[in-house]
Each structure stands twice: as C-alpha cells, then as structure tokens.
N, C-alpha and C positions, 0 to 999 in steps of 0.2 A: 491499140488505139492510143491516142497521146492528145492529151488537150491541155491548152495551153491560155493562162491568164494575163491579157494583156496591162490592165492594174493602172492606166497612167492616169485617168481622174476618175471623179465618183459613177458617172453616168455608164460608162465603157464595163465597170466590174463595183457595183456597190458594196457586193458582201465580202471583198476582199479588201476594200478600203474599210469598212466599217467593223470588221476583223481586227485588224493591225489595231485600230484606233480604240478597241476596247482592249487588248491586249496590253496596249502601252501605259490604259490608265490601270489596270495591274498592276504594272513592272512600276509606276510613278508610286501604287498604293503600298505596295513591297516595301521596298525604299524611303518611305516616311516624308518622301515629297511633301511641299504645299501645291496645294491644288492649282497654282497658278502655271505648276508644270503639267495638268491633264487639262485632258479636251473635257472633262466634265468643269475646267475652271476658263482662266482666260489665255490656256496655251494650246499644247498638244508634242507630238512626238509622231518620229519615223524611226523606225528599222533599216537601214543603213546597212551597205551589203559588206562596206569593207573600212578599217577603221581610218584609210586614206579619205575615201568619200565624204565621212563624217564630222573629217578636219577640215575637210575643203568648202565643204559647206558650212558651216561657222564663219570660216573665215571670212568667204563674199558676204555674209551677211552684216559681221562686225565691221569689212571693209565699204560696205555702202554706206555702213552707218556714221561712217568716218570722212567718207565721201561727201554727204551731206554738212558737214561742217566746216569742213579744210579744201573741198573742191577737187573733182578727181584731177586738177594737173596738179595737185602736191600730192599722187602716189611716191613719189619718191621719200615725201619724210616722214610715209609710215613705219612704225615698227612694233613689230613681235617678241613677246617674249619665251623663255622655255629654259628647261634646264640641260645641262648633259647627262640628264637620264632618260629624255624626253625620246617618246619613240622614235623609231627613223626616219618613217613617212611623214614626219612634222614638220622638219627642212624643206623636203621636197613639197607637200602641199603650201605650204609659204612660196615656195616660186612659180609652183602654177597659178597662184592669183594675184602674181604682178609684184610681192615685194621683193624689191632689194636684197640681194644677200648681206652686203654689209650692215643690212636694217635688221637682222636677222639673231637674235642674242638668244645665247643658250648657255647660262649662266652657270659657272661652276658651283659642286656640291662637293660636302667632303663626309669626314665621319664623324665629325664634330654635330651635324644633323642628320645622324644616321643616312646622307644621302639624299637627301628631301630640301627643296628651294627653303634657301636664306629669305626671310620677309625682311630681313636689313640690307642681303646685298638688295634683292630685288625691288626695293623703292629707293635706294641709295643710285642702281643704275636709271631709272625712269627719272630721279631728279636731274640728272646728269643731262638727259637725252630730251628734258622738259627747256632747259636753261639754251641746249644746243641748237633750239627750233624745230627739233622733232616732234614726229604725232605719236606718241604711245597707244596702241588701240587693243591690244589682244595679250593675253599672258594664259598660256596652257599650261595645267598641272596635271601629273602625272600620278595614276596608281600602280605601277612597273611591279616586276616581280619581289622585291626587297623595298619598293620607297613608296611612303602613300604622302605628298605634300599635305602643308597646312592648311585648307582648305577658311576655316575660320581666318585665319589671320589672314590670306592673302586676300579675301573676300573683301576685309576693311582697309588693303593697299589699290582695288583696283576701282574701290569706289572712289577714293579720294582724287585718282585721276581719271575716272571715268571712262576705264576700262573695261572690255570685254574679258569675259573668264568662262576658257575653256576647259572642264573638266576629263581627262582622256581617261576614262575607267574600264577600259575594254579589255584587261588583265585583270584587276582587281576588285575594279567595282561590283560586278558580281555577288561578294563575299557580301556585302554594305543589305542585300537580303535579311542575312542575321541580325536580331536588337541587339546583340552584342557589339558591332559594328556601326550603329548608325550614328553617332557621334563620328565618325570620320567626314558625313556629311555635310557637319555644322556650317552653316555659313553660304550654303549655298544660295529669254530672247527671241518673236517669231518673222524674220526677215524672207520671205518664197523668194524662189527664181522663179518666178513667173517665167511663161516662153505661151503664151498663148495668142496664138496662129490664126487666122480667123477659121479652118478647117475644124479648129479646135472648140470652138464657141461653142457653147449650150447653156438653157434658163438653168440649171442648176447649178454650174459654177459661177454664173454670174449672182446668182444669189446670195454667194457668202456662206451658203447656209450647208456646203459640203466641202468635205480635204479633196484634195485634189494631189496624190504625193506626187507626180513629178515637177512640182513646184517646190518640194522641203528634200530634192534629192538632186544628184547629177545626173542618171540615167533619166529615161523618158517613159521608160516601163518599169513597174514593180514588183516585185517577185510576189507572189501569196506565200506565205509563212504560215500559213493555216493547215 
C-alpha cells in the first residue's frame, strides 16, 4: 500500500506543512540565525528539493523586487552577480528568469583570496555597471568545496547598492551547525509565488494565518520530509 502527501497548502496536509516549518525553525536555531529568519519571528523557510530550485526561487523574488522599482520592461538592465566558483546551476537559473547573459558576471578569483569573491573587485564591477545604467539586484556567494566567501564584508557591499544576497550553502553550509563555524555567518527576504486559482481558495489561506509552500517553491506539491 503506498500513500501519498500531496503537501501544496496548509488545509490539503497541515501536519506536513506544520512539520517542515518546525523543522526549519531548528535548522534557523542550529545556525545562530536571528529570529527574523524563523516562523517563530517575522520570516520562515522551505526545504527545497534541489539546489537549482532554490536559486530560482530567490531569484523571481529579488527580480520582482527589482521589478517594482525599475519596471519589468527594463529586465534587460538587470544584473547578477557570482564568482567562477559559483555553482553551475547558477548560470542556468539566471536564464530561466529572464536575465540576459551578457547581464550575467561571474567574477574572477584567484589564490591571492584563497578563491573566495574579491569585496573590491566586486563593488569596483557594480560601480562600473551603476555609472553604465545597469540595475545591480542579486550577488550569490558561495560555500564550494575549498571556498567559503566573505559573507561580512559583502553583506556591507550589497547594502550600499541595495542588493539581493544570496547565500549558496548547500556544500558547506552544513558545517556553520558547529560554534566553531558560526562566524562564517557574520553578516548575514519573504517574496511567494503565489499561483492561487480560485479551485485553490480556502478561509485558511486567506487568512495569512497558515504557510502555504507551493507559494515559497517551484513545484505545486511538497514532498513530506518527516
């Protein structure tokens, strides 16, 4: 016999939304988060199946947010940033939501920083690209198997432009568990994809008062993880 969690808002499978969402404020309490990244503060968190999805979703969120400013017919002078250590799938989720490749900078590293984003080239290229009429909106760091970026210091380059900062920890973050490690965190958004259908409608997601993840994910169903 095989049963199966459909998981795509609160009402459909509550104890599998309301699972994840205790789970996550763990992994936030692990991690030495501030509370503003749990649902017991003013965020919350998804489990994300793959670390493409995860990029992709950031992305649409930082690019609405971008949207709202600069108007979505200047997607053209968005742009991303990332190093060439940056994982693969980080290219390609950048063209699946709509940027430009030549918008696309993935900033050389050497051994001079162990391999880890320059915080001088990296606001040295965004003034360049400020001055050129570009929108600067997203810069992903990397914790790869050998390179953990400066998370502190670029935190204080993307505030100055009012940048998105996406942290890709899905290799290394992990380790950030140990107090030994939590200083890599120093320094460190809740935008849904809504997609609600009127099929979909019910008093408890109108209410605000439940997650609903196929709005904080790409697929429509959520796996239970429980």
């Amino acid at each position: 016999m095989c049963f199966n969690s459909v998981g795509f808002n609160w009402l459909v499978s509550p104890a599998a939304t309301e699972l994840e969402m205790v789970v996550i404020n763990w992994l936030a309490n692990m991690l030495k988060l501030s509370k503003s990244f749990m649902f017991s503060g003013t965020s919350g968190g998804v489990i994300q199946g793959t670390t493409n999805e995860a990029i992709i979703c950031t992305h649409i969120a930082a690019r609405d947010c971008a949207f709202e400013i600069v108007g979505i017919h200047n997607i053209g002078r968005l742009v991303v940033y990332g190093s060439d250590q940056s994982h693969s799938t980080y290219t390609k989720a950048c063209k699946l939501v709509g940027i430009f490749p030549c918008n696309i900078r993935l900033l050389p590293t050497s051994t001079d920083t162990c391999f880890s984003l320059s915080l001088v080239v990296l606001r040295r290229v965004i003034e360049v690209d400020v001055v050129d009429g570009l929108v600067p909106f997203y810069v992903c760091v990397t914790t790869s198997t050998i390179v953990v970026d400066p998370l502190d210091g670029l935190a204080d380059v993307v505030v100055d432009y009012g940048v998105w900062l996406h942290v890709d920890a899905a290799y290394g973050g992990s380790a950030c568990i140990c107090p030994e490690f939590w200083h890599y965190l120093n320094g460190l958004l809740v935008k849904a994809l809504s997609t609600n259908q009127e099929y979909l409608k019910n008093k408890p997601s109108e209410s605000d008062l439940v997650v609903d993840y196929k709005d904080w994910q790409v697929g429509m169903g959520s796996r239970f993880y429980g």
